[in-house]
Structure formats: C-alpha cells, structure tokens
VOGU-3710 file (C-alpha; in Angstrom, 3 decimals, decimal comma):
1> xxxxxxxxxx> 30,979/-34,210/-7,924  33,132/-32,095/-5,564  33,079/-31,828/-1,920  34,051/-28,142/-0,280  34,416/-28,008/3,670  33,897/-24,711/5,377  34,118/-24,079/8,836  31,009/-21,993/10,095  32,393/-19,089/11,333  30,053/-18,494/14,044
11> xxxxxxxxxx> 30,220/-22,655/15,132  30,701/-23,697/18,567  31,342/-26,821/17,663  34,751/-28,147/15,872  33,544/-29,747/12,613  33,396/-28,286/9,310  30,193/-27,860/7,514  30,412/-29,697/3,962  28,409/-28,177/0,756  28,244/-30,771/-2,111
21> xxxxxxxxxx> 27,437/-29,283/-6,035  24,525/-29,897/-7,205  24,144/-31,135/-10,550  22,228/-29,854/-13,101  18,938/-31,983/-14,065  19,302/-33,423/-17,947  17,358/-31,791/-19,863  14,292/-33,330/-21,627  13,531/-32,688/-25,375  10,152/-33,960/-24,640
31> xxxxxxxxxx> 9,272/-31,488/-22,131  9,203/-27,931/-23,085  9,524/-24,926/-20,035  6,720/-22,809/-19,598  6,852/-18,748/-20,736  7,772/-16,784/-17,815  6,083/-13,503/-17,161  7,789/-10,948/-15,419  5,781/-7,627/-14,951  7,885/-4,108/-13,230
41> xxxxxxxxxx> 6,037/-1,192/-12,697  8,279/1,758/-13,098  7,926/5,026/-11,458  10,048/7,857/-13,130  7,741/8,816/-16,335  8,797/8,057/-20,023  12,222/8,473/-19,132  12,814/6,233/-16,288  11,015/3,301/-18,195  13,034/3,841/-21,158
51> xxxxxxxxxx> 16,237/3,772/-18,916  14,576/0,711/-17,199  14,344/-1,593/-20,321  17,510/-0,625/-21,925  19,001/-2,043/-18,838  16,692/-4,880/-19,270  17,632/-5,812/-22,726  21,202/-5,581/-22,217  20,831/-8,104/-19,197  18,774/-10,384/-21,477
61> xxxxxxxxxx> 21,421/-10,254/-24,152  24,212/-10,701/-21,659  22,208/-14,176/-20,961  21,485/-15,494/-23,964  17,809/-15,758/-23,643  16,014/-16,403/-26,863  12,870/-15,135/-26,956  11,977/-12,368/-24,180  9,651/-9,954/-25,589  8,782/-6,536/-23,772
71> xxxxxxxxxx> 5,365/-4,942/-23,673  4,191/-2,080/-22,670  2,462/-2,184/-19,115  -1,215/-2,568/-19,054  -3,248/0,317/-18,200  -3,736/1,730/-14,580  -5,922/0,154/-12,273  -9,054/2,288/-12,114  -8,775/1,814/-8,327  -6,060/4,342/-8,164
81> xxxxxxxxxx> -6,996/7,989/-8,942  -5,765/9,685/-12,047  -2,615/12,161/-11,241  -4,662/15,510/-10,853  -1,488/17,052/-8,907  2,055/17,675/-9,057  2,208/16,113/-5,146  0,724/13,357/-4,140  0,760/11,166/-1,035  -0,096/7,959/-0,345
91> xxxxxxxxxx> -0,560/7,719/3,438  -1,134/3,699/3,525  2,723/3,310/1,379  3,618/6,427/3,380  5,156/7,828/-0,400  5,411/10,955/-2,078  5,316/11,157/-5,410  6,187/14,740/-7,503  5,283/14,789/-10,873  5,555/10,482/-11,008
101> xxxxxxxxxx> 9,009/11,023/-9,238  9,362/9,627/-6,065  10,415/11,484/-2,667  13,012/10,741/-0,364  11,338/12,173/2,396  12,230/11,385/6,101  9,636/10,065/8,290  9,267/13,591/10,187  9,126/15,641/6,958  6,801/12,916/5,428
111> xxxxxxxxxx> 4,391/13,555/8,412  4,921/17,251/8,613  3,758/17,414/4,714  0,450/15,280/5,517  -0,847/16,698/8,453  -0,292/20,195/6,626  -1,986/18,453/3,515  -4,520/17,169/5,569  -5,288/20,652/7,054  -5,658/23,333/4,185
121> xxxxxxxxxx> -5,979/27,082/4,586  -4,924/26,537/8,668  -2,494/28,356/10,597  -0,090/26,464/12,480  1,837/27,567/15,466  5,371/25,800/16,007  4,210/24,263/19,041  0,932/23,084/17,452  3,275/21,528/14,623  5,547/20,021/17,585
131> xxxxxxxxxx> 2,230/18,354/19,355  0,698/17,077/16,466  3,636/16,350/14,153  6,259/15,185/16,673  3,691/13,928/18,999  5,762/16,221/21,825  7,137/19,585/22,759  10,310/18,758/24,409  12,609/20,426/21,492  13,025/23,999/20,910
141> xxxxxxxxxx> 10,481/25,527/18,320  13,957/25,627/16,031  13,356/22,506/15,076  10,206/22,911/12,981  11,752/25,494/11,376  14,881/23,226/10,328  12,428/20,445/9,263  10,010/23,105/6,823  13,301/24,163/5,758  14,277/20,863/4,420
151> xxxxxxxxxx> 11,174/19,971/3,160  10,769/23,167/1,316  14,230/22,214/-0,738  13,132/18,629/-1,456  9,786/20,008/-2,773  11,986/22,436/-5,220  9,322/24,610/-3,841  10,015/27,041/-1,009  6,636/28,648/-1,357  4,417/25,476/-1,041
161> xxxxxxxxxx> 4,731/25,679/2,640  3,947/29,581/3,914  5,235/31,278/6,484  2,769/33,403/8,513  5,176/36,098/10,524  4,757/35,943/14,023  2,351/32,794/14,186  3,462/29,916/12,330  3,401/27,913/8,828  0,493/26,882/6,785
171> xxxxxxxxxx> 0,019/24,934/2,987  -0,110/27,756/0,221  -4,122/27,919/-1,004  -2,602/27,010/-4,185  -0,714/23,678/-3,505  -0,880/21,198/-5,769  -1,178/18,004/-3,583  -3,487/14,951/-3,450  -3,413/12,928/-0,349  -4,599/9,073/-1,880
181> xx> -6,613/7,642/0,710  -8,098/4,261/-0,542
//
C-alpha cells in the first residue's frame, strides 16, 4: 500500500494532507453482483437516440462489460400530453422543445415566448412587453425589438412572432405551440 502526501493548497496550516490507496475488496465466487439498470431518456428524436447508444456501446466495449443489453425505453407516461405542436413549453422545467429538439433559449426570450403563448390573438405594445416581460421600463423600447429578433432566428421562424406596424408584436393565429402546464 502506498502513501502520497499533498499539501492542501488552500491550508493555513503547515502539514501535508496524506491519501492512502485503497485496496480493492477480493472478490467472492459465492456471491454474485446484482444487474444494474440504467434508464436515459433522450430528447433529439430517432436520430439523437441512435447517436446516443452508439456512444453507449462503444463505452461498454471500451470496458469490457459482459452482458449489458439495451432496450428500447418504455412508453410515455400518460401524464405528459402527446406532442400536438411543433413548440412546446414546459413552464415548471422552464424548456422549449421544437419538434422533440430542445431550445437554447435565454431566460428573457424564454419568458417573452410564454407570456406571448400565454396571450393569443393580443396586441402587444413594446412597453406592455417591457412591464410584463422585463418586469420594468427603464430600457429603451429597442430592446424588445433586439430580443423578438433573436427569438425569431432561434425559432427558424421569423413569422411566428408578428409584427403589428405602429403598435407592437403579437403570436401569429397560426402558431404551433403548446404551453404544458401540469
């Protein structure tokens, strides 16, 4: 057994710390180890569980485990609503989800696309969006413009959010999002 002293970088006092090896326990014939069960849920579709589990197997062969079998994942809880949208957002997770892909969304353009979401068919005014959205209206009116602007590029849809000339923005009557609220 070996003995390693390391002095604790952030120590006030003078002594090293020592870290012993462990051994590794014997192991028993007798006893056998229990199957583990792993499960991942993997967002992405057919192609981003395909890419998951190649990666999988390849890290299972690097190890030398025996017998690892993978299964397809059970069925969806009936708890959780069937996809009926391209968009969908899960307030309580705070994700976005298009087409089973998630959203990198920041935390203003997550909020901008729910309370729009949450408000169908409405009209908008930039200083409405900056009061309800931002919670304030100490920036220039600019800046709701910037953030629809963003959004409307991570969509890949510029025409989900509308622009109503001379009075604000508003959801398109035809957007396809689902706001999950359990």
């Amino acid at each position: 057994m070996s003995v390693l002293a390391v002095a604790h970088p952030h120590a006030t006092y003078p002594r090293p710390v020592r870290l012993r090896s462990v051994p590794d326990p014997l192991p028993r014939p007798d006893v056998e180890d229990p199957p583990v069960t792993v499960t991942i849920s993997i967002a992405g579709g057919p192609e981003g569980r395909e890419r998951v589990l190649a990666a999988l197997r390849s890290l299972v062969d690097a190890a030398g485990v025996a017998a690892v079998e993978l299964e397809p994942a059970p069925p969806a809880s009936p708890s959780l609503p069937a996809p009926s949208s391209d968009i969908q957002l899960d307030p309580r997770a705070r994700t976005a989800f298009r087409r089973g892909r998630l959203l990198e969304l920041s935390r203003l353009e997550y909020d901008l696309l729910l309370f729009l979401a949450r408000h169908p068919r409405q009209v908008f005014s930039r200083s409405q969006l900056l009061t309800h959205v931002w919670g304030h209206r100490h920036t220039t009116n600019r800046t709701v413009d910037v953030h629809v602007s963003r959004l409307r590029t991570k969509l890949e849809d510029p025409e989900l959010i509308t622009t109503v000339y001379g009075l604000g923005y508003r959801l398109a009557d035809e957007a396809p999002i689902t706001v999950v609220d359990r």
